[in-house]
N, C-alpha and C positions, 0 to 999 in steps of 0.2 A: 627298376622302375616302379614296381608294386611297394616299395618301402617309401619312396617318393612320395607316389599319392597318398600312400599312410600317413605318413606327418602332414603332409597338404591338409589331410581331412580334420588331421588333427589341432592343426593351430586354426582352421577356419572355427572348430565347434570351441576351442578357447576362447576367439575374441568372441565370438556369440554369447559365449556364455558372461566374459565381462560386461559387454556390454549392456546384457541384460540386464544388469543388476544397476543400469543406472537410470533404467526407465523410470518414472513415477504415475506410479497408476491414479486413477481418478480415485477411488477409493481413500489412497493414502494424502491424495489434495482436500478432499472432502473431511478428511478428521483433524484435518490441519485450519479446514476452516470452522468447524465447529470450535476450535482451541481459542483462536478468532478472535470467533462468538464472546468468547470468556462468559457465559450463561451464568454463571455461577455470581458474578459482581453484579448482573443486571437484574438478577432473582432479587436482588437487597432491596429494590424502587420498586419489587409488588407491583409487577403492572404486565400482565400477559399482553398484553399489545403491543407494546412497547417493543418485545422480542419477537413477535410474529413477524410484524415491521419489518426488524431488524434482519430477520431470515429471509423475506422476501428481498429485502435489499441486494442482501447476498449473493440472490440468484439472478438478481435481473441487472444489478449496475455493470455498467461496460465498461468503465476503468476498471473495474476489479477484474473481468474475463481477460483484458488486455495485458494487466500483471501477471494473470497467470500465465498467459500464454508467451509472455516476456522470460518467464521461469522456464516453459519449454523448449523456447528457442535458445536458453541458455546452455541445457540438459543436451539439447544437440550437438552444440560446441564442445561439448565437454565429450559425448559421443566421438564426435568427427579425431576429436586430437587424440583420443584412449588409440582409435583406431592408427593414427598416426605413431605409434610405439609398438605396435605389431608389425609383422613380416607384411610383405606384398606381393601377393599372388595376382596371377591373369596370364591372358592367352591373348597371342595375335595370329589367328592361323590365316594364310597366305594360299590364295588358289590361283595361277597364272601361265601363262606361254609365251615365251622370248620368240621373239620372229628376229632374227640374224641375215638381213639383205646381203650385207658384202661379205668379203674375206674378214677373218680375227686373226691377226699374227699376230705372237708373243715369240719373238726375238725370230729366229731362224726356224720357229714353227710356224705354220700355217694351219688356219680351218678355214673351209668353205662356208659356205651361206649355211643356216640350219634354221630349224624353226624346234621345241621344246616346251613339255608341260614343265611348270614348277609346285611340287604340294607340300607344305609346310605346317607343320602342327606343333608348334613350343608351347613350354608349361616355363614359364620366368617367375622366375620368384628375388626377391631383393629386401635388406632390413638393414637398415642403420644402426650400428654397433653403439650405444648411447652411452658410450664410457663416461664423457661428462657427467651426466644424468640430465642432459638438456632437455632432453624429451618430454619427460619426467616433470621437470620444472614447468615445464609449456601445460601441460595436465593441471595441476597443481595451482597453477594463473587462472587457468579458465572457472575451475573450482569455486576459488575466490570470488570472480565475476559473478558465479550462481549463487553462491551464498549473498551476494551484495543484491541479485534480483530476486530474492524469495524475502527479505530481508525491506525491501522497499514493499514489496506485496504487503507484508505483515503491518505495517506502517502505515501505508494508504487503507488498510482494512480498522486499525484503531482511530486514523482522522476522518475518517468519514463516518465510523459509529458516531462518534463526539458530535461532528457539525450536525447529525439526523436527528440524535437525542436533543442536542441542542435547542434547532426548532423546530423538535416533538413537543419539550416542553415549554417553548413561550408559546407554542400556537395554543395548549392548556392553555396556559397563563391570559391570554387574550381573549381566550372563549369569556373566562370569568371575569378580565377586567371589563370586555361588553359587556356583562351582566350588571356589576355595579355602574359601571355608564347608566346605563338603561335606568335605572332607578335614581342613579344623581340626574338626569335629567327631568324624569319625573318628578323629582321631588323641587326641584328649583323650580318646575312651571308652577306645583303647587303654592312655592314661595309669591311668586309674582301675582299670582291669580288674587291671594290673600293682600298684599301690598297696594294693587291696584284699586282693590278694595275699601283701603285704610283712604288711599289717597282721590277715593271718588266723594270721602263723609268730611276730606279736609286732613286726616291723623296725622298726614304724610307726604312731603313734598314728590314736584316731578321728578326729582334729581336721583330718589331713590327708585323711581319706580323705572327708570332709563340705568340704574347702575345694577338694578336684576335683571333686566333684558339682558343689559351688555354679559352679563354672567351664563346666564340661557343662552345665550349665543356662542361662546367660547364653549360650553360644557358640550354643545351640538356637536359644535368641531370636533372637538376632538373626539366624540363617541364617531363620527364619520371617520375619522382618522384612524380611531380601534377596527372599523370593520374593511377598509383599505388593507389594515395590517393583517386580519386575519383571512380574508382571502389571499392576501400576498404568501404567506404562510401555508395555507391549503397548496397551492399552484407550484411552492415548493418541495414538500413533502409527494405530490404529485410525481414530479420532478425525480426524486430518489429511486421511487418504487416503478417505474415507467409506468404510470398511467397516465391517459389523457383527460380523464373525468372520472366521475365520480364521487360521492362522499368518501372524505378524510374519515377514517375510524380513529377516536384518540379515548382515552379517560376523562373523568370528569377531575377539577382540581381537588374537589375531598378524598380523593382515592390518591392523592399524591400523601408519596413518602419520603421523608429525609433523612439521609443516614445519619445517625451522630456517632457510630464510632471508628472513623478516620482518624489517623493518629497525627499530627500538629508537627510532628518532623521525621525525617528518612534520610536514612545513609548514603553513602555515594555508590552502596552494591547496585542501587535507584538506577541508576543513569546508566548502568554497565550494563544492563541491560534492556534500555532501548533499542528500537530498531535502530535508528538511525545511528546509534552509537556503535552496534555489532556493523551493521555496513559498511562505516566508514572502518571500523579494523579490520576486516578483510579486505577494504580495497587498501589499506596500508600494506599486507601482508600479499595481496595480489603485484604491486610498485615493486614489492621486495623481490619478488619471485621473477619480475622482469629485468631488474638491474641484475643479479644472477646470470640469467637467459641471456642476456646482451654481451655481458663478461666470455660467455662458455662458448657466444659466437666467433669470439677472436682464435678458438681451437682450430685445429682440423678434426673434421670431422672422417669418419670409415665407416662403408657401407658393402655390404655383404653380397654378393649377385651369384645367380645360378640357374641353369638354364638346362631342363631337358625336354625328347621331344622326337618330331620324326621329320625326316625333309629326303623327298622323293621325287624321280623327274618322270616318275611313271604310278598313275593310282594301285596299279595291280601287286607294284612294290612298297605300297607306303607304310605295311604293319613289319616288313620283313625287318630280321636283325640290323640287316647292314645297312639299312635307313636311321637309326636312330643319331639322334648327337645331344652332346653334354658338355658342357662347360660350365664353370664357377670360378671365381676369384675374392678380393674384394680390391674396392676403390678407394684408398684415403684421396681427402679432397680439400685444400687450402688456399688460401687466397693471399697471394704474395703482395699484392698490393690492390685497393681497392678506393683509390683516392682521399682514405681519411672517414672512408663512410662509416665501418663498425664502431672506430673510434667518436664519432659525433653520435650516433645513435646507442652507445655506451651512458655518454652524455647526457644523452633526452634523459633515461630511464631513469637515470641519478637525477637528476631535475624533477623529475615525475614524480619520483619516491620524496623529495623534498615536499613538493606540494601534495603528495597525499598526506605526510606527516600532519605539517602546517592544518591541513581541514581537519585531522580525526583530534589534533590540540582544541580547535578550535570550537569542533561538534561537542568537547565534555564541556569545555564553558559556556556555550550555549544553552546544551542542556541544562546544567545546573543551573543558571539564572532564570530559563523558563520552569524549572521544577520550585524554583524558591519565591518566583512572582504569583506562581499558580496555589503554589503554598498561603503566599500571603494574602491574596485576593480569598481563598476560601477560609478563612480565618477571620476577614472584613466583614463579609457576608455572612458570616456564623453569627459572629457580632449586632452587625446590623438586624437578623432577623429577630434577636433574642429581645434588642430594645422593639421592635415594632409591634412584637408580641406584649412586650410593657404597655405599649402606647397605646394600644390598641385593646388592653383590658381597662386603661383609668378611662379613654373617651366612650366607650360601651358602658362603665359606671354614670359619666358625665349623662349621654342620653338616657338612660333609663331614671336615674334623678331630674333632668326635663322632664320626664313623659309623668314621674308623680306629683313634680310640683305643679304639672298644668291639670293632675284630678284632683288638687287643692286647690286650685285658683290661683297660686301665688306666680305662674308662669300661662303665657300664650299658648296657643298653638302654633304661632309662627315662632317662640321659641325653640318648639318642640320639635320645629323642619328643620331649623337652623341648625338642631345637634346632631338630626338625622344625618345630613352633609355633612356635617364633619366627622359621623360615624362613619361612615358609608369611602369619605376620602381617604383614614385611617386604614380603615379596611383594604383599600386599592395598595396601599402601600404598606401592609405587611403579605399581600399574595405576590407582588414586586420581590418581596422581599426574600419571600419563600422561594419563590423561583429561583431568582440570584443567585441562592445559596446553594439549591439542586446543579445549578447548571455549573456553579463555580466547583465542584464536585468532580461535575463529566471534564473541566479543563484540568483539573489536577492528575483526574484519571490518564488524560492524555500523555500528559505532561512527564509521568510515572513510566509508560511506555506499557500502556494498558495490563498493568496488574493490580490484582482483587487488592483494594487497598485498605480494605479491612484486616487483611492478615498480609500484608507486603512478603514477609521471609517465605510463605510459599510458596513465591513465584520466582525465588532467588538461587 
């Protein structure tokens, strides 16, 4: 009996000990989410707020708490079945007294009426002989499943940097397109004020002095429509970081940086390492592990049983020798017919594994199309920013040649508003432009499956 408990003791502190090692401490979630972070590609936009942000985000958004804890419930599973391939121990001790009203005869014997304690104390123990390796496979599945829920964590932690950064920086971008609002609208009242002028000594009909209104009027708008946006924008960023108020903290747009050395095309090693690419092959490889599983159910299965322990019909005997009892065997166990079920549920899995195939085909060409649109949008926008920066030096020439032909006389001062406006509209539409190009950046980034994509093979 004392070698008994010995091994008892001993595969109890085994599976403890497996088990242990599948815990995941906070610690090792917390260096997983700095990695996240990827700090190192966000250092490249120069903007410590940007990252504060971004670490507050981390700590307060609730789909992210819920991924992880999607990770832990996974981690459980994966617990619960380890557990499932170890022996099984427990106890059913029994304390009780037969009351016997009438006679008991067994054939030509007789007993009388009797009344009797019963005290029972078994130690059962039992393990599934996993010759298949079915067990094993069941492990192996669940696995799968946790690699596919850490895997969505990491995914929803890179699309939700993107959508923050995103409108972090139009809500920039709007700070300063209100700012040139603010001034193209000043400047057009100046327009008018001049105009109404012309046309109070005769210079200038009503037609014009009704088509700078109508211009004054539309530029209102939309400067009201800029500060709509930019509160909409505050209340989202709000939104991220769970506050209810407050000032937005952001940068100003001169402290915006653009990377330029992103490199114009990437391999397919790109897309292999996506989240959502790695997920969907472990749930292929999870599909696989179940058509397996499903196959090894049509076995028989053998399970191991044994039983020691003490059974007494008096307490004062229930340590003695000749109480003790022991038994072991084992059970194979098969199923001669079962109306077709393992066989249909053979089926499912092979059906499943089809359609997990089908989705991880489907997840590389997905990705690669969103990798090569994201490509090519941030290449549009490189583009586009390179001419606005063109355009935006000859119209800065244009008004500054206004402003000397009017200290020569040879131009107005209502010349001199009119290139301000078209300075000043230029100008709106190379910080469009800049942005564009930043933000087309953070979709590539996405797109990439958030690696430093300045050096892509480091993350490869």
């Amino acid at each position: 009996m004392k070698k008994f408990i010995i091994i008892v003791l001993v595969m109890v502190l085994t599976v403890s000990e497996v088990c242990a090692k599948q815990e995941k401490t906070d610690e090792e979630h917390a260096k997983n989410t700095l990695e996240y972070l990827n700090q190192q590609w966000w250092e490249n936009y120069n903007d410590d707020i940007l990252i504060n942000h971004l670490k507050n985000l981390y700590e307060k958004n609730y789909d992210l708490k819920n991924a992880y804890l999607k990770i832990k419930e996974n981690e459980k599973l994966v617990k619960i079945q380890m557990a499932n391939e170890m022996p099984q121990i427990g106890t059913e001790a029994f304390i009780g007294r037969d009351f016997r009203s009438s006679e008991q005869r067994f054939g030509s014997m007789s007993i009388p009426s009797y009344a009797q304690n019963n005290f029972q104390l078994p130690l059962t123990a039992s393990y599934e002989i996993d010759i298949w390796g079915k067990n094993r496979l069941k492990t192996k599945s669940i696995k799968e499943s946790l690699e596919v829920a850490k895997q969505k964590e990491r995914a929803l932690y890179i699309s939700l940097t993107s959508a923050f950064t995103a409108d972090y920086y139009n809500l920039i971008k709007t700070d300063k397109l209100l700012e040139l609002q603010d001034m193209l609208v000043k400047t057009q009242q100046d327009i008018l004020s001049k105009i109404k002028a012309k046309n109070n000594i005769g210079l200038c009909s009503d037609i014009e002095v009704l088509t700078e209104e109508k211009l004054l009027s539309s530029l209102t708008e939309e400067k009201n429509n800029l500060k709509e946006k930019q509160e909409t924008l505050e209340n989202v960023i709000r939104t991220y970081l769970a506050i209810s108020e407050g000032e937005v903290i952001r940068s100003d747009f001169s402290d915006v940086v653009l990377i330029k050395d992103i490199p114009e095309q990437f391999n397919s090693d790109v897309i292999e390492k996506r989240p959502d690419f790695i997920a969907m092959e472990a749930n292929l490889k999870r599909a696989g592990f179940d058509v397996r599983i499903a196959k090894k159910e049509l076995l028989p299965s053998f399970v191991i049983f044994g039983q020691i322990g003490l059974n007494a019909y008096r307490f004062s005997d229930l340590f003695k020798t000749s109480t003790q009892l022991a038994n072991a065997g084992i059970i194979p166990s098969f199923d001669l017919f079962s109306g077709g079920r393992k066989t249909a549920f053979l089926k499912l899995r092979k059906y499943q594994y089809d359609e997990a195939l089908n989705n991880y085909q489907k997840t590389f060409i997905e990705d690669t199309n969103e990798l090569n649109s994201a490509l090519s949008s941030y290449k549009t926008a490189k583009k586009n920013y390179t001419e606005s920066e063109k355009r935006a030096v000859v119209q800065d020439k244009m008004f500054n040649l206004a402003k000397e032909r009017e200290k020569i006389g040879s131009a107005s001062m209502l010349d001199v508003l009119y290139a301000k406006e078209a300075d000043i509209a230029v100008q709106k539409e190379k910080i469009s432009d800049t942005i564009n190009c930043l933000i087309a950046s953070i979709s590539l980034y996405k797109a990439a499956g958030g690696i430093n994509l300045i050096n892509p093979q480091e993350n490869l």
